[in-house]
VEXDREN-2710 file (C-alpha; in Angstrom, 1 decimal):
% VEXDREN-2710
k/r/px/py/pz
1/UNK/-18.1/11.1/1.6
2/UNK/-17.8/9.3/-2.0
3/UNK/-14.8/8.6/-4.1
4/UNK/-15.0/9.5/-8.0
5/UNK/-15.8/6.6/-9.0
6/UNK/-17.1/3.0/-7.1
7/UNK/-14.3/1.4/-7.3
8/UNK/-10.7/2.2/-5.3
9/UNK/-7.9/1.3/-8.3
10/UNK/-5.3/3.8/-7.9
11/UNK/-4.1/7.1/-5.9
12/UNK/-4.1/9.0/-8.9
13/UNK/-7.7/9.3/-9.8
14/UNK/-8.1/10.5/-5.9
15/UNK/-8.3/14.5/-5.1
16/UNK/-6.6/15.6/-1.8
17/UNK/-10.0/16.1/0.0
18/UNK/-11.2/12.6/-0.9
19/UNK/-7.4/11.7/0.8
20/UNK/-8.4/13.3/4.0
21/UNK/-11.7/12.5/4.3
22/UNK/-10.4/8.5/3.7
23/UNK/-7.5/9.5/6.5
24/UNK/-10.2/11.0/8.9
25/UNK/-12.3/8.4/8.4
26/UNK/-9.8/5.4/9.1
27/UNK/-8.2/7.8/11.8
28/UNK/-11.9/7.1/13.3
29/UNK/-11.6/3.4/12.7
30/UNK/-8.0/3.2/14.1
31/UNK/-9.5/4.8/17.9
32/UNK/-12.6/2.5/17.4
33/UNK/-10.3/-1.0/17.0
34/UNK/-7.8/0.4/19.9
35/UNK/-11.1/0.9/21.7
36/UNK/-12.2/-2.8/21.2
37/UNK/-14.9/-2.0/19.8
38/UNK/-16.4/-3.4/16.3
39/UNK/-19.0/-1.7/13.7
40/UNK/-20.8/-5.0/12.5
41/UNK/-23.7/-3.0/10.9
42/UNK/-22.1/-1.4/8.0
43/UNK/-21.5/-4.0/5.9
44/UNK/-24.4/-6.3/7.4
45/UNK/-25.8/-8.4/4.7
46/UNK/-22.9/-7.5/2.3
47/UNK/-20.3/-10.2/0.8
48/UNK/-16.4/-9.7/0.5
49/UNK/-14.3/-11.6/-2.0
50/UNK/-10.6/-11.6/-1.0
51/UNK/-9.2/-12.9/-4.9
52/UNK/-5.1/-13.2/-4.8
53/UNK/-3.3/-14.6/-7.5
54/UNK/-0.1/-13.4/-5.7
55/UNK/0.9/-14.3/-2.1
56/UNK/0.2/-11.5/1.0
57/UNK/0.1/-12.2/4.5
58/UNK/-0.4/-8.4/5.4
59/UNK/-2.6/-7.4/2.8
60/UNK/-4.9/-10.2/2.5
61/UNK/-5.6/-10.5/6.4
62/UNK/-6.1/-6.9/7.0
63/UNK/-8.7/-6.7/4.7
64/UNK/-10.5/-9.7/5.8
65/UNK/-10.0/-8.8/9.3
66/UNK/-11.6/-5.4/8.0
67/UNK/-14.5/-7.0/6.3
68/UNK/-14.9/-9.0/9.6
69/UNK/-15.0/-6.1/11.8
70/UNK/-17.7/-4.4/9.4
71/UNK/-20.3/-7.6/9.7
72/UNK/-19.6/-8.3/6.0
73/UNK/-19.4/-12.5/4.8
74/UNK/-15.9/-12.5/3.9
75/UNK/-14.6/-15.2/1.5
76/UNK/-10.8/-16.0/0.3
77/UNK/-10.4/-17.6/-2.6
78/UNK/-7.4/-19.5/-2.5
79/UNK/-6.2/-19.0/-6.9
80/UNK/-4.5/-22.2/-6.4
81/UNK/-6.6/-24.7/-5.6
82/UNK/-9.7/-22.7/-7.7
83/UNK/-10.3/-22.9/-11.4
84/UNK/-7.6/-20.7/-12.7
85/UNK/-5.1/-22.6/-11.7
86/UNK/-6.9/-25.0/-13.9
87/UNK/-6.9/-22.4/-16.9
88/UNK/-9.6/-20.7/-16.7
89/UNK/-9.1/-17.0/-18.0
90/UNK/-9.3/-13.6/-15.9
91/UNK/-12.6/-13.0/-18.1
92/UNK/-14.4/-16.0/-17.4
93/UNK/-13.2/-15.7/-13.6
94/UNK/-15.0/-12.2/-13.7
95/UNK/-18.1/-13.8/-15.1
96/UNK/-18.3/-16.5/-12.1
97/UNK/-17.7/-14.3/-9.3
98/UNK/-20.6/-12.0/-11.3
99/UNK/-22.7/-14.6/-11.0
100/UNK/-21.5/-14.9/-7.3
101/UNK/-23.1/-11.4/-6.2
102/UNK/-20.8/-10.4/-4.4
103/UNK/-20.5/-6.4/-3.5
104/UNK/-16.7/-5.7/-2.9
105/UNK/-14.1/-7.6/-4.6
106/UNK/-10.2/-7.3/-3.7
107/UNK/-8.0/-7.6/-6.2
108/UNK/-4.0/-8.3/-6.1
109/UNK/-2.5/-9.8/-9.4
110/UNK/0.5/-10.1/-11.0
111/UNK/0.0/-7.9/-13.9
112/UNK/-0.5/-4.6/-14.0
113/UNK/-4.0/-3.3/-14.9
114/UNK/-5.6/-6.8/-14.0
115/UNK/-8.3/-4.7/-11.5
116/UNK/-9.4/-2.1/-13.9
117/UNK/-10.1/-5.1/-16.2
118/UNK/-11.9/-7.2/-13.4
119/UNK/-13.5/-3.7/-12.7
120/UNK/-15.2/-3.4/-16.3
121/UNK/-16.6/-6.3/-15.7
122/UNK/-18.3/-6.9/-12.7
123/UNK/-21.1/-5.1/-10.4
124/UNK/-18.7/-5.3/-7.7
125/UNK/-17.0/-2.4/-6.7
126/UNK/-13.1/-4.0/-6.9
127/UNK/-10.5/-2.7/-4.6
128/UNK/-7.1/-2.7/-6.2
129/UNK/-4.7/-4.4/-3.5
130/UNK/-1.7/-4.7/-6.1
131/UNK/-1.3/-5.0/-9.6
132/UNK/2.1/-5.5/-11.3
133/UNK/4.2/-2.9/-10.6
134/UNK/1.6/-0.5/-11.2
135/UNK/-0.4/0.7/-8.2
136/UNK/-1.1/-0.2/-4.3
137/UNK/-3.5/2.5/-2.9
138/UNK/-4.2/1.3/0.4
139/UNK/-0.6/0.8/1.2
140/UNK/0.3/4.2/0.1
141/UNK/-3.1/5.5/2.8
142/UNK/-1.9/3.6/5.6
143/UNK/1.7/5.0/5.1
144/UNK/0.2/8.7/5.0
145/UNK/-2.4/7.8/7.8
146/UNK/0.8/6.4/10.1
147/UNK/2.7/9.7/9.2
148/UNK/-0.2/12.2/9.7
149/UNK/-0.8/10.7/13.5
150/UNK/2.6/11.0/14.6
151/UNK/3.7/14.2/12.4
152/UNK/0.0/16.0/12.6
153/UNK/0.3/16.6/8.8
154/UNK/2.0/15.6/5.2
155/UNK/1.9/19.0/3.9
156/UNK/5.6/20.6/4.0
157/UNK/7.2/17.0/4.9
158/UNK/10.7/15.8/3.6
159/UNK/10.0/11.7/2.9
160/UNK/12.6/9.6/1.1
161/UNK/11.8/6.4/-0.5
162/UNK/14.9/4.2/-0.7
163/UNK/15.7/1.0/-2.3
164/UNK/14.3/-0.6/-5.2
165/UNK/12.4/2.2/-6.5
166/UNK/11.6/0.7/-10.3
167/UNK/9.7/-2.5/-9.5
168/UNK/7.6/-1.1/-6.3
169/UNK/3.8/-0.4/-6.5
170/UNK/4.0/0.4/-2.9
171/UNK/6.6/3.5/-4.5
172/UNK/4.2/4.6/-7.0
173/UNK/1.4/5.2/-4.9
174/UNK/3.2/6.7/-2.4
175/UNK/4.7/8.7/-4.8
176/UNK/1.4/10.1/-5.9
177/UNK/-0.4/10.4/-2.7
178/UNK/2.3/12.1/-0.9
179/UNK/2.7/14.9/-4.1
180/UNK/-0.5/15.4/-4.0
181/UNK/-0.5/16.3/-0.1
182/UNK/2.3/18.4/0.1
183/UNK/5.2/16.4/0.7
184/UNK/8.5/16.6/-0.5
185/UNK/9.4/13.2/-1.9
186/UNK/13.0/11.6/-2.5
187/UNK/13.9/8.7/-4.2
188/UNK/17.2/7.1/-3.2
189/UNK/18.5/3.8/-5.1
190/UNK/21.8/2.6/-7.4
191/UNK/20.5/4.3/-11.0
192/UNK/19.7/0.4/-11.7
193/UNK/16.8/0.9/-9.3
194/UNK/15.0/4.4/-10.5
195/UNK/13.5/4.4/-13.3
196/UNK/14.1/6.9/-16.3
197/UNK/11.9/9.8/-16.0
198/UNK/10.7/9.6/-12.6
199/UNK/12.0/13.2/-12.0
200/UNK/8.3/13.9/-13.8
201/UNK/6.4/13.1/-11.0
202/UNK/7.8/15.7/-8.9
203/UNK/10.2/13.8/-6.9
204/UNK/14.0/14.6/-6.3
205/UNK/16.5/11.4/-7.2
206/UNK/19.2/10.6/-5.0
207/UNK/21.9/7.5/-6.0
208/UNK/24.1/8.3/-2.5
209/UNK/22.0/6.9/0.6
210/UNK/23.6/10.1/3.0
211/UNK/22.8/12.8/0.4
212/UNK/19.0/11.4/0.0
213/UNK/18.3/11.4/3.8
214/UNK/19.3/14.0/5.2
215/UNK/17.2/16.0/7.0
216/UNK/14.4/14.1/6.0
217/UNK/11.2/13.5/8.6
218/UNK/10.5/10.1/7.2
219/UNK/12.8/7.4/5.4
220/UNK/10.9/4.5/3.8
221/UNK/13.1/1.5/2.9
222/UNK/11.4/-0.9/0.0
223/UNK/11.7/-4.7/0.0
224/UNK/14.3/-5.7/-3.2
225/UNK/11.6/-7.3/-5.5
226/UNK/13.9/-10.1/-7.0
227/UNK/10.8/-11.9/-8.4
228/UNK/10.3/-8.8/-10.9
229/UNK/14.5/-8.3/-11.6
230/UNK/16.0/-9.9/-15.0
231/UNK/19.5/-10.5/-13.6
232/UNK/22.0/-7.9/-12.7
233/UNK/20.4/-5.5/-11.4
234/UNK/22.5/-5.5/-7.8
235/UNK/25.6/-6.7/-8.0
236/UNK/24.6/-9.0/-4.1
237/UNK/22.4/-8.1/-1.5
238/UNK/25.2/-8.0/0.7
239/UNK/26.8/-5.1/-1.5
240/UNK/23.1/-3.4/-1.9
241/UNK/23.1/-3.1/1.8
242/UNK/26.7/-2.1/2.5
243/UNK/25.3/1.3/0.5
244/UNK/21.7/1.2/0.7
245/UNK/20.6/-0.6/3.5
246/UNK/18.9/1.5/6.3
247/UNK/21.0/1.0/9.4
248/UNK/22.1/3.5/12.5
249/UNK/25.2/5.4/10.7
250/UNK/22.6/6.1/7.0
251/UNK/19.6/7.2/9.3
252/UNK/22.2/9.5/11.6
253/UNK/21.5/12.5/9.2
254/UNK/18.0/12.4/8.7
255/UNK/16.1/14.5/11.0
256/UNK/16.6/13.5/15.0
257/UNK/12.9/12.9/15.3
258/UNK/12.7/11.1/11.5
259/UNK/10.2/8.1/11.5
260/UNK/11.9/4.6/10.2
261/UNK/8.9/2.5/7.6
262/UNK/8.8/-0.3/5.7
263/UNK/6.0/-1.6/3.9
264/UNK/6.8/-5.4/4.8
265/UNK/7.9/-8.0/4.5
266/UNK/11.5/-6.8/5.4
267/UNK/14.6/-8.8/4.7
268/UNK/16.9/-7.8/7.5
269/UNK/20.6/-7.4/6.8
270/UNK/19.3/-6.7/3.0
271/UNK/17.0/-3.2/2.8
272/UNK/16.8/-2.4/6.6
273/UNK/19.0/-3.7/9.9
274/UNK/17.3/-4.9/12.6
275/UNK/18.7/-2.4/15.2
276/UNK/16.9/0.6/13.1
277/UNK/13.6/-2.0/12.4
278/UNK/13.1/-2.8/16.1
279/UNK/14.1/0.7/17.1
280/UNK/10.3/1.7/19.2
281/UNK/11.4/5.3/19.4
282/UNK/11.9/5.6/15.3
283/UNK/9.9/2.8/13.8
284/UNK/6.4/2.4/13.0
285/UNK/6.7/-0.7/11.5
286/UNK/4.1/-2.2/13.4
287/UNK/1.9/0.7/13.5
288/UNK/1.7/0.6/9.9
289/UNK/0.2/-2.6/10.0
290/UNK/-1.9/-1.8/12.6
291/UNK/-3.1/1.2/10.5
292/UNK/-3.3/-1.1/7.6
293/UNK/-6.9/-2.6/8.7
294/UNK/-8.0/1.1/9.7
295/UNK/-7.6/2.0/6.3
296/UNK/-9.0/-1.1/4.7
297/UNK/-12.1/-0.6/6.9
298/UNK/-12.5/3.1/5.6
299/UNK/-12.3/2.0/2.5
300/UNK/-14.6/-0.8/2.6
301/UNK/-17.1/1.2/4.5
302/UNK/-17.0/4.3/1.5
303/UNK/-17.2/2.3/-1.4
304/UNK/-20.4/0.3/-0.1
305/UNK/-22.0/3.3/0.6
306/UNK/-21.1/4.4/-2.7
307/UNK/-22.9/1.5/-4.3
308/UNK/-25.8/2.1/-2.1
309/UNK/-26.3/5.6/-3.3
310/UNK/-25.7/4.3/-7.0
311/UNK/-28.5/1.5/-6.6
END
């Protein structure tokens, strides 16, 4: 397979068949890891910049345990201790790492649009692992690959995204990707929390937790993302969970057989209790970041042989 273009910035350039071929190929990746087994020829001789200007634990390791797993050179470069930190602008960063050679670049920055820039820029083909509250596409393929193993599909699926629905990335690709496949999506959140217009995205909007699960087959709880709230937006996180927080009694009228997720990293006691997190026969929690480096290795593996067909 090959994606539109070389590099991997959003959900919303991506067709449904380029979706499921991605899935089917990290499905293959996901028995290959659980098999112990490693591909260290198909990114043999190729070099993997990991380039964070925000903090990920998930994110960042996945992929360079992905790179890793593919034979690649992997390098993180720590943004605080390197020359933007110093000053340096996002141009002339793009012109040293061009000078670097490197083949895949991943991307997660603060502001939204920062990888398409990057992307203009260099030969690399730039993976998009965040930007603002724009985009997160891999999150939003490891979500459908989790739901696809365990449900067998996305098509036909009632999915409701709860929580802070306005500042999440990992919302808006979900969003998309899950649209485009069939689902049904929900947003549930106080009206603080959705943002205007959303309805034109095809999504149904929810402000009472009950009324926005019920019956659904998955319920996503989103981390509160006070670093990108201006004051007031929740009155305290101990009132946002009293109506809004995923515990037993909210998840009781989703479907009996409804999958718990959460993109991490979870405040417990503020988006999701632990009982429902640590729940093994609803949550896939851990499975999602198991699928997480799947999905990063599909990824990684497509657009390089993207860039060999462009050569």
């Amino acid at each position: 397979m090959r994606l539109p273009t070389r590099h991997l910035l959003g959900i919303e350039n991506l067709h449904p068949r380029d979706i499921s071929a991605l899935l089917d190929l990290a499905e293959s990746y996901a028995l290959l890891n659980r098999s112990g087994k490693t591909r260290r020829d198909v990114l043999r001789g190729r070099t993997l910049i990991n380039l964070f200007f925000e903090d990920s634990t998930r994110t960042r390791t996945s992929f360079e345990l992905a790179g890793k797993r593919l034979g690649a050179d992997v390098i993180n470069m720590s943004v605080s201790t390197s020359s933007v930190s110093k000053g340096e602008t996002l141009l002339d960063t793009a012109a040293t790492l061009n000078a670097m050679n490197c083949d895949l670049l991943v991307v997660r920055h603060k502001a939204s649009g920062a990888p398409a820039l990057l992307a203009q820029k260099v030969d690399a083909a730039v993976i998009n692992a965040g930007d603002g509250m724009h985009e997160h596409p891999t999150q939003a393929l490891l979500d459908a690959l989790t739901i696809r193993r365990h449900k067998g599909t996305l098509e036909g699926l009632t999915i409701a995204i709860c929580g802070d629905i306005a500042h999440s990335r990992v919302a808006r690709s979900n969003i998309l990707l899950l649209i485009a496949m069939g689902s049904q999506v929900r947003v549930v959140g106080p009206p603080t929390l959705i943002p205007s217009g959303i309805e034109q995205f095809g999504v149904s909007v929810f402000h009472d937790m009950r009324e926005g699960l019920r019956d659904a087959d998955i319920v996503m709880a989103l981390r509160l993302q006070t670093e990108r709230m201006s004051g007031g937006m929740i009155p305290s996180a101990r009132e946002f969970f009293t109506f809004y927080g995923l515990d037993a009694a909210k998840l009781a009228v989703a479907k009996p057989d409804a999958l718990v997720m959460h993109p991490g990293p979870m405040n417990r006691g503020v988006e999701i209790d632990s009982q429902v997190a640590d729940d093994m026969t609803r949550s896939v929690i851990r499975e999602q970041v198991e699928m997480g480096v799947a999905v990063r290795m599909a990824v990684l593996d497509v657009l390089a042989r993207t860039a060999l067909r462009n050569a």
